[in-house]
VMD Tcl script that builds the backbone (N, CA, C; Angstrom):
set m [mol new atoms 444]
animate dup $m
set s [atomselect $m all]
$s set {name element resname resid chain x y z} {
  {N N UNK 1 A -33.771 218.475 78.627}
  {CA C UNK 1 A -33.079 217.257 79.033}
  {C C UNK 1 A -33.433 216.949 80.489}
  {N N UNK 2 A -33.706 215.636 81.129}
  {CA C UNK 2 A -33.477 214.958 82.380}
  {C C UNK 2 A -34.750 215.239 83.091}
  {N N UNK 3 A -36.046 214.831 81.766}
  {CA C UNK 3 A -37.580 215.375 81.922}
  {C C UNK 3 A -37.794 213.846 82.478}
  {N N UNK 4 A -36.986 212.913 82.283}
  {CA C UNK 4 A -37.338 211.539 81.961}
  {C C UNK 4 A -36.590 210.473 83.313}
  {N N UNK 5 A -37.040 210.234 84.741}
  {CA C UNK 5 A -36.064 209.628 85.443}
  {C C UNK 5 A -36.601 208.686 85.907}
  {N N UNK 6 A -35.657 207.277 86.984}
  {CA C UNK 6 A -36.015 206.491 87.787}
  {C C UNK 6 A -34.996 206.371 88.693}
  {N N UNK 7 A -35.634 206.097 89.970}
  {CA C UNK 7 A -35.461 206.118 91.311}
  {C C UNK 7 A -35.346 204.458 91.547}
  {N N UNK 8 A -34.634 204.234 92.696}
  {CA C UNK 8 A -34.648 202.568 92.951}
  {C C UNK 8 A -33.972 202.932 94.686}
  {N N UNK 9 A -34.653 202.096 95.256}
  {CA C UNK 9 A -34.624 201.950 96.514}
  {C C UNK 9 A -34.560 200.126 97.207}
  {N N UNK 10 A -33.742 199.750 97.242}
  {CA C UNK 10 A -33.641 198.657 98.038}
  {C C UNK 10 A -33.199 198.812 99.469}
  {N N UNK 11 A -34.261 198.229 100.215}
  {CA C UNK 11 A -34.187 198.026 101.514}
  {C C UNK 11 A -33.944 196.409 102.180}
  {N N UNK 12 A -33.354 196.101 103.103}
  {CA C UNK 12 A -33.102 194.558 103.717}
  {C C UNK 12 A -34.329 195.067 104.816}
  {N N UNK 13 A -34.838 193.451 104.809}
  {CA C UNK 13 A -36.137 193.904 106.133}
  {C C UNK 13 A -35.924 192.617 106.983}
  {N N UNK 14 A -35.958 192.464 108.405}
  {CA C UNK 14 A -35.928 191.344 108.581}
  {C C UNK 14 A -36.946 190.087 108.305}
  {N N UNK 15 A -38.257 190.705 108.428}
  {CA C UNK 15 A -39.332 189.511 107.889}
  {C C UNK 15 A -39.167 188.910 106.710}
  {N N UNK 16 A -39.947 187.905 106.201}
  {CA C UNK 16 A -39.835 187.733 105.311}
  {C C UNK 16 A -40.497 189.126 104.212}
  {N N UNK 17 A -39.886 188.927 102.691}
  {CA C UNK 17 A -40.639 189.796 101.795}
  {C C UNK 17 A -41.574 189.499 101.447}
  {N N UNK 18 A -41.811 187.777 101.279}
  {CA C UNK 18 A -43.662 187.894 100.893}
  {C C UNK 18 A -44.550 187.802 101.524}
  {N N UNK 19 A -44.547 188.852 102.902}
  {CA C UNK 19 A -45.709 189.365 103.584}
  {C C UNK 19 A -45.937 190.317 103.072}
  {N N UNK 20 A -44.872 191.292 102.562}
  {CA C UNK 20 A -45.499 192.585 101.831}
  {C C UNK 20 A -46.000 192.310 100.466}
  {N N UNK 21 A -45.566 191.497 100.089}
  {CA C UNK 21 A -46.122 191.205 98.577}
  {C C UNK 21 A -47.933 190.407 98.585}
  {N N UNK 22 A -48.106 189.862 100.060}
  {CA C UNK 22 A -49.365 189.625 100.404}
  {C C UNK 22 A -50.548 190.802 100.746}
  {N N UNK 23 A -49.812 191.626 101.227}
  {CA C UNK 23 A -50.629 192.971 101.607}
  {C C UNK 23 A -50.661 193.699 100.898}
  {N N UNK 24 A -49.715 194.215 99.906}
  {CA C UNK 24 A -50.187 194.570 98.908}
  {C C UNK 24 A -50.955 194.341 97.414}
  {N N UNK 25 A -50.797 192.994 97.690}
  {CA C UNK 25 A -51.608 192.024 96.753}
  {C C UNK 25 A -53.256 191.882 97.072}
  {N N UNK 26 A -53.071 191.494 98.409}
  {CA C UNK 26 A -54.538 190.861 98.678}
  {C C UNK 26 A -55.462 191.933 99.747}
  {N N UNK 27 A -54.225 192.331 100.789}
  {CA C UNK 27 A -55.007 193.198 101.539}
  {C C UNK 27 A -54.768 194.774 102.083}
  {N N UNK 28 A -54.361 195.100 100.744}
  {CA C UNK 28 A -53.870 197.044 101.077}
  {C C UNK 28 A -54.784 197.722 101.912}
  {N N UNK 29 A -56.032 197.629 101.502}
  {CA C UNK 29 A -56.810 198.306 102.816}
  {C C UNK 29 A -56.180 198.270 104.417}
  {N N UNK 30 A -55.663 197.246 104.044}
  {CA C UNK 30 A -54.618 196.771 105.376}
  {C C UNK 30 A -53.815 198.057 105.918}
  {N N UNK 31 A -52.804 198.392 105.181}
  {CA C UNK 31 A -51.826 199.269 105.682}
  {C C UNK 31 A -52.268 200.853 105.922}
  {N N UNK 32 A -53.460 201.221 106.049}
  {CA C UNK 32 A -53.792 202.175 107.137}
  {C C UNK 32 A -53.580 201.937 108.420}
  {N N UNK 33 A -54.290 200.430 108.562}
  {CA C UNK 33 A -54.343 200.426 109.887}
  {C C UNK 33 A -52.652 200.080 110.551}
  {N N UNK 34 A -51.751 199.916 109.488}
  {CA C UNK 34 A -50.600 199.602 110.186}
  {C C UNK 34 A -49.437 200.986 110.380}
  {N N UNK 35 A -50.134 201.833 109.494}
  {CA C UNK 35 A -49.192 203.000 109.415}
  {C C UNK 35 A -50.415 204.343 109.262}
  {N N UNK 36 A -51.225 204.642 109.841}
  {CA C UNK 36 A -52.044 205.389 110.005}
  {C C UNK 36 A -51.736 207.153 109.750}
  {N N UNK 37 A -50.633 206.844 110.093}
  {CA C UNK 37 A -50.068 208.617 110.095}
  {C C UNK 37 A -49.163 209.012 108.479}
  {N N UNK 38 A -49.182 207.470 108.183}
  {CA C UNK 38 A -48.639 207.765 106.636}
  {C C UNK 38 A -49.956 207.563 105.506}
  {N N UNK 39 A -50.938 206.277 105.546}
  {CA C UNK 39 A -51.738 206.029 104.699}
  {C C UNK 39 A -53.044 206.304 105.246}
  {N N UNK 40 A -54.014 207.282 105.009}
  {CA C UNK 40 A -55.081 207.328 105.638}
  {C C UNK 40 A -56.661 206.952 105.092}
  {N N UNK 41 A -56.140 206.246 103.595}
  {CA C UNK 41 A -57.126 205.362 103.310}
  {C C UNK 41 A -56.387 204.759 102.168}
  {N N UNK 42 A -57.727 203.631 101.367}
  {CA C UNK 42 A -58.021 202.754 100.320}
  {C C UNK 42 A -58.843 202.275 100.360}
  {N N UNK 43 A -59.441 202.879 98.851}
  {CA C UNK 43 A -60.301 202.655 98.208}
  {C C UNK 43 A -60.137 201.712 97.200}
  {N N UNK 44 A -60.662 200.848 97.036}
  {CA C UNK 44 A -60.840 200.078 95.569}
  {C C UNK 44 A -62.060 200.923 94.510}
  {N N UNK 45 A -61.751 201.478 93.452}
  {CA C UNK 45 A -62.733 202.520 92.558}
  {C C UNK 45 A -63.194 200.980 91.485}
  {N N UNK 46 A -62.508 200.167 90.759}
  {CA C UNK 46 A -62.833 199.613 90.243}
  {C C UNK 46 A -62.240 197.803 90.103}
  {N N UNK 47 A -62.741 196.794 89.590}
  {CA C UNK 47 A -62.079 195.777 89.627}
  {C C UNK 47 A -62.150 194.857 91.129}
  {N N UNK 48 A -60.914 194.384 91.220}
  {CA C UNK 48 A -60.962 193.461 92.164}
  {C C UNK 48 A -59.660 193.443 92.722}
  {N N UNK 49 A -59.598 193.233 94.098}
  {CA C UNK 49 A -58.187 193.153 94.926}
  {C C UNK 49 A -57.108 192.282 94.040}
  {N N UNK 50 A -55.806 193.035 93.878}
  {CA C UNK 50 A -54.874 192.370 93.130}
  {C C UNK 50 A -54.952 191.459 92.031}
  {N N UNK 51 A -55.695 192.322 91.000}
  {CA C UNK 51 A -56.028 192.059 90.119}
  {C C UNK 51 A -55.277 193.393 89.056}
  {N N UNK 52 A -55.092 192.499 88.109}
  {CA C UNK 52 A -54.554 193.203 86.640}
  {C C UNK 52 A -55.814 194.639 86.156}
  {N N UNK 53 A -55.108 195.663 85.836}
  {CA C UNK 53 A -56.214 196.310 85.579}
  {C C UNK 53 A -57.122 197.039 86.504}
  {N N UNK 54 A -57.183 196.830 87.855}
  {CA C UNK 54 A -57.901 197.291 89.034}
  {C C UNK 54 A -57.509 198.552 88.790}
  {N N UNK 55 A -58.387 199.453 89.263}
  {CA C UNK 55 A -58.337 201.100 89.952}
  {C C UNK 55 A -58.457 200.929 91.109}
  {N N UNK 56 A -57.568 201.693 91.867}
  {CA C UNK 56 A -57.642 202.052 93.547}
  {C C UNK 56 A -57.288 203.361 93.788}
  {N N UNK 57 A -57.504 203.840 94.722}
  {CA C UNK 57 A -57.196 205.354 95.399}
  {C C UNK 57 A -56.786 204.977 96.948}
  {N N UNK 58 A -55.416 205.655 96.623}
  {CA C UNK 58 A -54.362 205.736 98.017}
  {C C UNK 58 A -54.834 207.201 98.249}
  {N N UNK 59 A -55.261 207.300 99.720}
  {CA C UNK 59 A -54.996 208.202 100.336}
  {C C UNK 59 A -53.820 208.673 101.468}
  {N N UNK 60 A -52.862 209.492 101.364}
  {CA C UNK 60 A -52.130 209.245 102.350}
  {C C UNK 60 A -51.613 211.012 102.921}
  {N N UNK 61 A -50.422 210.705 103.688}
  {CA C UNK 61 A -49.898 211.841 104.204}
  {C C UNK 61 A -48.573 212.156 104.001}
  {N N UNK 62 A -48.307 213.194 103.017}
  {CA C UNK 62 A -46.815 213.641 103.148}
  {C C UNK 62 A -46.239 215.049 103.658}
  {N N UNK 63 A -45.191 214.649 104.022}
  {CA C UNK 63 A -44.713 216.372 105.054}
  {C C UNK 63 A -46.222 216.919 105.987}
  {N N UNK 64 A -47.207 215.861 106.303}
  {CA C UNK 64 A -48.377 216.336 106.861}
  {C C UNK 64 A -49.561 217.102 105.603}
  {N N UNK 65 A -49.202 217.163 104.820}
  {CA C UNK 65 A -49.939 217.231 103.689}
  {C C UNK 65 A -50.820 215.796 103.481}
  {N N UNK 66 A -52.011 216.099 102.844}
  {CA C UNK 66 A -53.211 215.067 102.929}
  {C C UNK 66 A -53.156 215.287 101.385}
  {N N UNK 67 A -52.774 213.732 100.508}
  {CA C UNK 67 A -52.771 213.609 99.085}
  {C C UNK 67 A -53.260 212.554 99.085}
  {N N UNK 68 A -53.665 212.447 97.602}
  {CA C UNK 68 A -54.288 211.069 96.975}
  {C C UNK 68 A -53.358 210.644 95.650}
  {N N UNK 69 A -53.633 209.850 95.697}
  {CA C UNK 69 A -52.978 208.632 94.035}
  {C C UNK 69 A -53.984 208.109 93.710}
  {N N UNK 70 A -54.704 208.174 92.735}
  {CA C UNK 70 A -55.698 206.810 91.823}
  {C C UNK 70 A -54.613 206.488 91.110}
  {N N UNK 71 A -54.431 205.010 90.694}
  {CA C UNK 71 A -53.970 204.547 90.445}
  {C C UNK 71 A -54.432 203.006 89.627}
  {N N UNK 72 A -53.983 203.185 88.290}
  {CA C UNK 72 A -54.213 201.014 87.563}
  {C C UNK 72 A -53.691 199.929 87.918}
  {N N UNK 73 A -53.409 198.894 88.572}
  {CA C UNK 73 A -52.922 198.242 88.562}
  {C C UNK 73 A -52.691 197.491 86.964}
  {N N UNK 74 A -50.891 198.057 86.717}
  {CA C UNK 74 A -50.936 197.611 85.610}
  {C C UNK 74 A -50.624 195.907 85.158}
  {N N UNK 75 A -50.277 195.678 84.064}
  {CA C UNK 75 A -50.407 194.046 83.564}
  {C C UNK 75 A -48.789 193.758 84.529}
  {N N UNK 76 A -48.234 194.243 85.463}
  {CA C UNK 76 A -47.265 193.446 85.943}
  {C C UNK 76 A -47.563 193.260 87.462}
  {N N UNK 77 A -48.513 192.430 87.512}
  {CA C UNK 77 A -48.719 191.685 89.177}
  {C C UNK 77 A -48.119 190.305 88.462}
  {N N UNK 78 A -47.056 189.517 89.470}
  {CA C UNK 78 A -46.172 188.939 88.811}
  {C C UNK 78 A -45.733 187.829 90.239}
  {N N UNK 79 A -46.582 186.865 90.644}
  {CA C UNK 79 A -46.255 186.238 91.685}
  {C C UNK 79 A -44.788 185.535 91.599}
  {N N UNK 80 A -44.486 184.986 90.810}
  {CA C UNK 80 A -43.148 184.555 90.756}
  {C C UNK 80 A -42.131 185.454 91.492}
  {N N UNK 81 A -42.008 186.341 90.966}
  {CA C UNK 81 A -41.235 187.924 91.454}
  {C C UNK 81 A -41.568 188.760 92.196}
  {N N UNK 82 A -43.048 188.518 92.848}
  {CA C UNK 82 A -43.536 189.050 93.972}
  {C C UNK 82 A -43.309 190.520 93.223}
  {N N UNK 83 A -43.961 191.352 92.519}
  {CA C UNK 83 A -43.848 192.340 91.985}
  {C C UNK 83 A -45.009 192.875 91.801}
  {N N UNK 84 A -45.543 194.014 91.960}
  {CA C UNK 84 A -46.683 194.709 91.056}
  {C C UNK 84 A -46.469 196.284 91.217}
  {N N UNK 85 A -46.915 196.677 90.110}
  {CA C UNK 85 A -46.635 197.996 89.478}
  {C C UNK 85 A -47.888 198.418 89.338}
  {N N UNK 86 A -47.700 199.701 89.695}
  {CA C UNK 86 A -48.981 200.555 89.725}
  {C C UNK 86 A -48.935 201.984 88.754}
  {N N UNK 87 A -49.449 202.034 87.918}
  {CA C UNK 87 A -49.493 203.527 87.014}
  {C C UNK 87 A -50.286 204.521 87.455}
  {N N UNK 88 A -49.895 206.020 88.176}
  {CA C UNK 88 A -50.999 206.700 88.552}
  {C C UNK 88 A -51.513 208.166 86.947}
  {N N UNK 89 A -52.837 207.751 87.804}
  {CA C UNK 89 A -53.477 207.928 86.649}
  {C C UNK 89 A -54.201 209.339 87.066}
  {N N UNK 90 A -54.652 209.833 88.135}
  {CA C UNK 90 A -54.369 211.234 88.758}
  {C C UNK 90 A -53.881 211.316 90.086}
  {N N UNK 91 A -54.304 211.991 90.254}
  {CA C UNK 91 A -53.523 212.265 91.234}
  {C C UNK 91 A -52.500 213.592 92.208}
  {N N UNK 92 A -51.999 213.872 93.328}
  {CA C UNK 92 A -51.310 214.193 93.635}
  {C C UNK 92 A -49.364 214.643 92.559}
  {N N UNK 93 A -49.396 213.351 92.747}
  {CA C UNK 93 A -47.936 213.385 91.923}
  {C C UNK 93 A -48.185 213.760 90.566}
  {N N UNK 94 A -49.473 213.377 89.946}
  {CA C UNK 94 A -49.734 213.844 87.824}
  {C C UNK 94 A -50.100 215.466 88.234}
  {N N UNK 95 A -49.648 216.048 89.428}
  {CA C UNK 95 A -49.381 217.923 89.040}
  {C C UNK 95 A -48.342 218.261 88.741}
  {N N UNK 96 A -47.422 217.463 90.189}
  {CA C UNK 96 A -45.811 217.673 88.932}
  {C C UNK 96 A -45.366 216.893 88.003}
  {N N UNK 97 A -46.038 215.621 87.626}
  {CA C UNK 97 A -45.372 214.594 86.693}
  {C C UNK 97 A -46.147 214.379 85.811}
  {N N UNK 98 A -45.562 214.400 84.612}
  {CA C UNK 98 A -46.493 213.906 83.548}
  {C C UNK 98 A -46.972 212.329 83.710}
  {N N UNK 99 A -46.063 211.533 83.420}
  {CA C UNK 99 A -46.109 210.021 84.208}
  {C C UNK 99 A -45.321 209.752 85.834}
  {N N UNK 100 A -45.970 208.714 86.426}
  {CA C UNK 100 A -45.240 208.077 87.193}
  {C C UNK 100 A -45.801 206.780 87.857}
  {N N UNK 101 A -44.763 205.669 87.592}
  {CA C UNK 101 A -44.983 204.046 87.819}
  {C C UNK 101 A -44.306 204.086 88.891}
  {N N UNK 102 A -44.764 203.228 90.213}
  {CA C UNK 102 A -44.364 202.342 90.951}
  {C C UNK 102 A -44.366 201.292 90.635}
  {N N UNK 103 A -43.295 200.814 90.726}
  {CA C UNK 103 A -43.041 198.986 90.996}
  {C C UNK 103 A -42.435 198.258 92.183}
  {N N UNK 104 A -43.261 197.540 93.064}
  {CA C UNK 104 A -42.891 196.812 94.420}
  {C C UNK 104 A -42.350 195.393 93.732}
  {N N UNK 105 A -41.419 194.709 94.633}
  {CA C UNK 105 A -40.729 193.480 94.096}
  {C C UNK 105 A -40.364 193.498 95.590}
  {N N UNK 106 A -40.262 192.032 96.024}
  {CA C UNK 106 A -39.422 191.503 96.722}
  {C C UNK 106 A -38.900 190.518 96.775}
  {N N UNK 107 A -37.494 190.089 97.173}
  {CA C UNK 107 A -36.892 189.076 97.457}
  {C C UNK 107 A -36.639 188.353 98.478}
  {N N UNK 108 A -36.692 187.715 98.916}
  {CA C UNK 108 A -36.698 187.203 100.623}
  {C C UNK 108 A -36.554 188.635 101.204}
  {N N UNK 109 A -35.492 188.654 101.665}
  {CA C UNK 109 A -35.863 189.763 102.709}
  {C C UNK 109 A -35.094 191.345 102.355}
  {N N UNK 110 A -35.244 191.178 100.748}
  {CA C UNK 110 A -35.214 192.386 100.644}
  {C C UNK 110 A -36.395 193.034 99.080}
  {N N UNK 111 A -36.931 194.192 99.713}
  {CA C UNK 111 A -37.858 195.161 99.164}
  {C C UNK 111 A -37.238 195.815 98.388}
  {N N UNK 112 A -37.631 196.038 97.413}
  {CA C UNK 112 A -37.286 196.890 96.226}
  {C C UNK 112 A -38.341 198.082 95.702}
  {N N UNK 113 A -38.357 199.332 95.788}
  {CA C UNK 113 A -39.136 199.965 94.910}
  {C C UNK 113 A -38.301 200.889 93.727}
  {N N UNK 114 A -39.156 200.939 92.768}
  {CA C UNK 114 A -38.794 201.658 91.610}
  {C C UNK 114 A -39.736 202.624 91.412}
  {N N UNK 115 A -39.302 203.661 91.252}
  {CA C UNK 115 A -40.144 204.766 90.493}
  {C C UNK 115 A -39.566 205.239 89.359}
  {N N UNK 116 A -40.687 205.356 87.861}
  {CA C UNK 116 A -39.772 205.702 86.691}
  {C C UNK 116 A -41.255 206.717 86.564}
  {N N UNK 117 A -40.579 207.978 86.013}
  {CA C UNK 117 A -41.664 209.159 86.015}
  {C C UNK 117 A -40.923 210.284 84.953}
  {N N UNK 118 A -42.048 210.913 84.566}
  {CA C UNK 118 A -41.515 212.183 83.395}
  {C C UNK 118 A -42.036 213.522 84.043}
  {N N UNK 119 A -40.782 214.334 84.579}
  {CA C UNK 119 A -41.311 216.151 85.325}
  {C C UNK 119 A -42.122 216.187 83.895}
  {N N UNK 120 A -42.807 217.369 84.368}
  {CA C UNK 120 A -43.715 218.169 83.357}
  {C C UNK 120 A -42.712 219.278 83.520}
  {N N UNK 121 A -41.720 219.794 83.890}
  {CA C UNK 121 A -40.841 220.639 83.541}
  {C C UNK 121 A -39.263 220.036 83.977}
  {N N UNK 122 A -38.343 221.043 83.501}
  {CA C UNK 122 A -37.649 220.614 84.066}
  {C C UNK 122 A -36.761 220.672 85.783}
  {N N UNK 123 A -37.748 221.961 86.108}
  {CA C UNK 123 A -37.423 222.439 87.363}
  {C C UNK 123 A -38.217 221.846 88.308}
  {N N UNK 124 A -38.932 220.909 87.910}
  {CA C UNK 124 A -39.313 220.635 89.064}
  {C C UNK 124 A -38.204 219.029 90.093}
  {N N UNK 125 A -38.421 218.998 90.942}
  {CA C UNK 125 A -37.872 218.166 91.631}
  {C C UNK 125 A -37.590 216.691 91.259}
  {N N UNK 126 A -36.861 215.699 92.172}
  {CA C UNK 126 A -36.644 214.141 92.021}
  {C C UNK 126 A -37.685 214.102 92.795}
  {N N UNK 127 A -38.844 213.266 92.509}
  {CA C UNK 127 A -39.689 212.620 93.747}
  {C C UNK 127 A -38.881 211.922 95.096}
  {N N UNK 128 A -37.464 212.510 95.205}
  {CA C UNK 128 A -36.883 212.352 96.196}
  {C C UNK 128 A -37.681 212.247 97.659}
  {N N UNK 129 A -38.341 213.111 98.079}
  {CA C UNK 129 A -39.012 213.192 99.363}
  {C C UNK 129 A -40.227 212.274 99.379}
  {N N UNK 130 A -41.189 212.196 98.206}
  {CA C UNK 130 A -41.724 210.702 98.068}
  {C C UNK 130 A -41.154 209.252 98.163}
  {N N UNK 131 A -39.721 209.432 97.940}
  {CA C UNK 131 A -38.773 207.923 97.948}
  {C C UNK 131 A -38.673 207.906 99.681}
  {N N UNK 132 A -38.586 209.071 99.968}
  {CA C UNK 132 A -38.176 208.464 102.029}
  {C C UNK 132 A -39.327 208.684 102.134}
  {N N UNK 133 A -40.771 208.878 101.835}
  {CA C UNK 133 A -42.150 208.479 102.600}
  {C C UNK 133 A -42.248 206.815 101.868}
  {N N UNK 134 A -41.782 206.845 101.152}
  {CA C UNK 134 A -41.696 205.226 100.867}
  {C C UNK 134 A -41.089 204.044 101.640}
  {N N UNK 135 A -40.111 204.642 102.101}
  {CA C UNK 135 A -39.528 203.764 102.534}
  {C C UNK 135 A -39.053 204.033 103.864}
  {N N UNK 136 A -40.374 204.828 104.853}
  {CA C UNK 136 A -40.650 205.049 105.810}
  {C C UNK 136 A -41.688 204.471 105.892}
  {N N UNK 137 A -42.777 204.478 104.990}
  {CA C UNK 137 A -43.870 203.489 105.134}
  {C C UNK 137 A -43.528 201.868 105.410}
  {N N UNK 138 A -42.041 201.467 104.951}
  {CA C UNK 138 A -42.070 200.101 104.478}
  {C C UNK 138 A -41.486 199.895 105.274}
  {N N UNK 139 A -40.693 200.363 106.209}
  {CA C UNK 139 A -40.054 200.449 108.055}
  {C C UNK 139 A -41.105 200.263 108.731}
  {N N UNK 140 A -42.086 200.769 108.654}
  {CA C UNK 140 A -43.544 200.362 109.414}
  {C C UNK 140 A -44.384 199.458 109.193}
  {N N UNK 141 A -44.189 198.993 107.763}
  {CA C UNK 141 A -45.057 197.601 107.600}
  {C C UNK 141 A -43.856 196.356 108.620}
  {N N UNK 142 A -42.611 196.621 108.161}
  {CA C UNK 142 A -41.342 196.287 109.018}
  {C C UNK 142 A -41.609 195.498 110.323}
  {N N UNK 143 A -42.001 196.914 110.969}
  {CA C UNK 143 A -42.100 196.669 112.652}
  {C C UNK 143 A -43.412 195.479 112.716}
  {N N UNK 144 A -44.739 195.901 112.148}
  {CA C UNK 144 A -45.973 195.654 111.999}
  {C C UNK 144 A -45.497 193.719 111.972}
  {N N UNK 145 A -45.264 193.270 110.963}
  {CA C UNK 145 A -44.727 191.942 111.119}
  {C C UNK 145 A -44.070 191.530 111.732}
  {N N UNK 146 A -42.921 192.304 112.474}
  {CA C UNK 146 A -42.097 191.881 113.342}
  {C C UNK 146 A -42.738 191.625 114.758}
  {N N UNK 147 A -43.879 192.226 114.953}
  {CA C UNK 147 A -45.144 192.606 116.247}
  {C C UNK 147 A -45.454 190.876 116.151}
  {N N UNK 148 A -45.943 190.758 114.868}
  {CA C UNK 148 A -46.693 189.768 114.807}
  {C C UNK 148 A -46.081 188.444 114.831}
}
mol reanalyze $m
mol bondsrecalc $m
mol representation Tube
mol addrep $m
């Protein structure tokens, strides 16, 4: 039992929300350079920027640990709702998880992420400590617009 969970994180930001829904849409390569000590690359492996179906590889940093995500952009890039969901497909997180989806959404000025994921056991953890590098990253895209 409780192999099967989701996480939800809403944050209020003062910028608007569809700057992040622009950067992660059109220009993720972007957010290295805005949070460097959290994301330390992106790659596009296949497809096309914010596009249905794309492969990309996040490189980033957690607890100072150096991980990766490949990842699909799956069929929900969703401009209306400023939303897109990403399925990783290896990865870092597919050692402890059998699955795990991100989904970004925003609303004016508030960010939403979801994570829905299946442990490969049951002892292993909530991607809890991935939810505050999340939304430590998204405090820094935050400031980054607020600069601007």
């Amino acid at each position: 039992m409780g192999l099967k969970g989701k996480l939800v994180v809403s944050m209020e930001v003062e910028c608007e929300g569809h700057l992040f829904h622009e950067l992660y849409q059109t220009k993720p390569h972007h957010v290295s350079n805005i949070s460097p000590n959290k994301v330390t690359g992106f790659d596009l492996h296949e497809g096309g920027l914010g596009e249905v179906g794309s492969v990309v590889i996040w490189k980033y940093k957690e607890d100072g640990n150096e991980k990766i995500a490949k990842c699909v952009i799956e069929e929900a890039i969703d401009d209306g709702k400023k939303s897109i969901t990403w399925k990783g497909i290896e990865g870092d997180l597919l050692e402890e998880y059998n699955a795990f989806t991100l989904n970004f959404s925003c609303d004016q000025h508030w960010i939403t992420w979801t994570f829905v994921y299946e442990k490969k056991t049951e002892d292993i953890p909530e991607p809890l400590t991935f939810l505050g590098y999340i939304a430590d990253l998204t405090k820094d895209i935050e400031a980054h617009h607020l600069e601007n």
